[in-house]
C-alpha positions, 0 to 999 in steps of 0.5 A: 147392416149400414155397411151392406145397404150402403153396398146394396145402394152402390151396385145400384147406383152403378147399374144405373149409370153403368148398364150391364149388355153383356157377359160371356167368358168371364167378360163384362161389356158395359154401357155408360149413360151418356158417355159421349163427351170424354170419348166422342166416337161410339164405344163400349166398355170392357172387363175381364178380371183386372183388365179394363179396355174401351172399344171403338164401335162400330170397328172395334179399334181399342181406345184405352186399356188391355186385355188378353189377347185370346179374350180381346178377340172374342169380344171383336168377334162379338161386335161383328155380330151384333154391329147393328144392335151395339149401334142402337144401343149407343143411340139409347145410351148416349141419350140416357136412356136405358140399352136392352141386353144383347146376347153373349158369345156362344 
């Protein structure tokens, strides 16, 4: 029973700090609350499986980490398309407040 509200309290707690924008292909694309002093530029970041990758916004250009290839392309794909709501949702996180969803890959 301690052991599941501990995790039950740890997802939450790493929902609040860690939003959850979007997911499509087994890709997971976070936003940090006010993550604007390790990395300065705007950027997201990215899981796929064991792979973790921050990216550069609005460009797409890879700060840290990997992925696959084939799945580093949909995502780069994928900030061409919402450019503009990543951006503000960039805004809202780094001023701590809460992003909105944006729609996955299709």
């Amino acid at each position: 029973m301690l052991i599941g509200q501990l995790i039950s309290n740890l997802c939450r707690f790493e929902e609040a700090t860690m939003p959850v924008i979007s997911m499509f292909y087994g890709i997971i694309i976070h936003l940090y609350f006010m993550d604007n002093k390790r990395h300065k530029p705007p950027h997201i970041h990215v899981s796929y499986q064991e792979n973790e990758a921050v990216i550069a916004l609005p460009d797409g250009e890879v700060l840290e980490g990997t992925l696959p290839s084939n799945k580093m392309k949909l995502v780069q794909a994928w900030i061409e398309i919402h450019r503009d709501e990543l951006m503000a949702d960039w805004k809202l996180a780094s001023s701590g407040q809460q992003p909105y969803k944006i729609e996955p890959l299709r």
